[in-house]
C-alpha positions in Angstrom: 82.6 107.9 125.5 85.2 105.3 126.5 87.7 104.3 123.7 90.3 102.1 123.1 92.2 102.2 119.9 95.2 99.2 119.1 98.3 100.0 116.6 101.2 98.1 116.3 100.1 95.2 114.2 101.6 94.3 110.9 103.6 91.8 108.9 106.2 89.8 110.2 108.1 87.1 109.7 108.3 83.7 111.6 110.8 84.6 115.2 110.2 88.2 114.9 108.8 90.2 116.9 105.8 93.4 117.4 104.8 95.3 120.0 100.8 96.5 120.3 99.8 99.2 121.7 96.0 100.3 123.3 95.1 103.9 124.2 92.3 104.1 126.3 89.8 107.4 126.8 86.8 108.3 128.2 87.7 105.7 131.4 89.8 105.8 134.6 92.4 103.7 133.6 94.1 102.8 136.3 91.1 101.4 137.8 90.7 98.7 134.9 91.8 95.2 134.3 93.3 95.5 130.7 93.5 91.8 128.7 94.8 91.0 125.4 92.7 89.0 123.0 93.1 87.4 119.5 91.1 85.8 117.4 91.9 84.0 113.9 90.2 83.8 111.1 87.9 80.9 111.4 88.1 80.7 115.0 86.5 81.8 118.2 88.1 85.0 119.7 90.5 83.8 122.8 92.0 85.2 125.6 95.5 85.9 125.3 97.2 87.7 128.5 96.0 89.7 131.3 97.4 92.3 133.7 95.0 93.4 136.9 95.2 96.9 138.3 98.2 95.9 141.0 100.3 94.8 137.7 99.7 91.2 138.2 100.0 89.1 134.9 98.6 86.1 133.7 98.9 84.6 130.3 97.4 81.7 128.0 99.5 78.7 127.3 100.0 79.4 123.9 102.1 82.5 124.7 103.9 81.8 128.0 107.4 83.2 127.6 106.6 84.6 124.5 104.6 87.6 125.1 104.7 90.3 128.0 101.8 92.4 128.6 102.8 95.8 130.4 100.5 98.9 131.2 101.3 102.5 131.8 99.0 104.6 133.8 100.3 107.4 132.8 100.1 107.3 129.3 96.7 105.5 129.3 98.1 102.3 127.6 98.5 98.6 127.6 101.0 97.2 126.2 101.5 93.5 124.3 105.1 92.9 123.3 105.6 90.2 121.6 108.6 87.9 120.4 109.3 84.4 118.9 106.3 84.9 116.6 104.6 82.0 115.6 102.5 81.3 112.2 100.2 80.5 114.5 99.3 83.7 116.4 98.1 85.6 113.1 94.9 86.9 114.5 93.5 89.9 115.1 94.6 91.2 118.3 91.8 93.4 120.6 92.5 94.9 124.2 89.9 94.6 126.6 89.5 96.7 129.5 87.5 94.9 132.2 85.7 95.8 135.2 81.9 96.0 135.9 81.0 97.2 132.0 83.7 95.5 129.5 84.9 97.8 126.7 86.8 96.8 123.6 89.0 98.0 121.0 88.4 97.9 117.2 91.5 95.6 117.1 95.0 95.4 115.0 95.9 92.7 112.4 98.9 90.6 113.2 100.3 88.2 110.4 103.1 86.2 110.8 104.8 84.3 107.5 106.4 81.1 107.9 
């Protein structure tokens, strides 16, 4: 069955900086749009970044030269590095993998301290 399982998440401070991984299985990777989302406690789940099959990025406002999403067919993985953390982006973080059935991951906590 099709997995995806995050790591990476953690404690950090305000202008630091994580990198999140998400190991797929069970799916054709390559063939998938993988996304990034978050969602904070008392909040709806959001979209966060995007990268399609050709490597094409998008991201949300909120993290526009902040974050860089990255894949690697190879290995199976999407990638979400991010830097110039925010108190604001503590969420928990899920990767998506999108095409005709979506699947999602289990997700990793992210807190940032001010």
């Amino acid at each position: 069955q099709v997995q995806l399982v995050e790591s990476g998440g953690g404690l950090v401070q305000a202008g630091g900086s994580l990198r999140l991984s998400c190991a797929a299985s069970g799916l054709t990777f390559s063939t998938y749009t993988m996304a990034w989302h978050r969602q904070a406690p008392g909040k709806q789940r959001e979209w966060v970044a995007i990268i399609t099959t050709a490597g094409t990025t998008t991201y949300a406002n909120s993290v526009k030269e902040r974050f860089t999403i990255s894949r690697d067919n190879a290995k199976n993985t999407v990638y979400l590095q991010m830097n110039s953390l925010k108190p604001e982006d503590t969420a928990v973080y899920y990767c998506k993998a999108v095409r005709r059935y979506d699947y999602w991951g289990q997700g990793t906590q992210v807190t940032v301290s001010s």
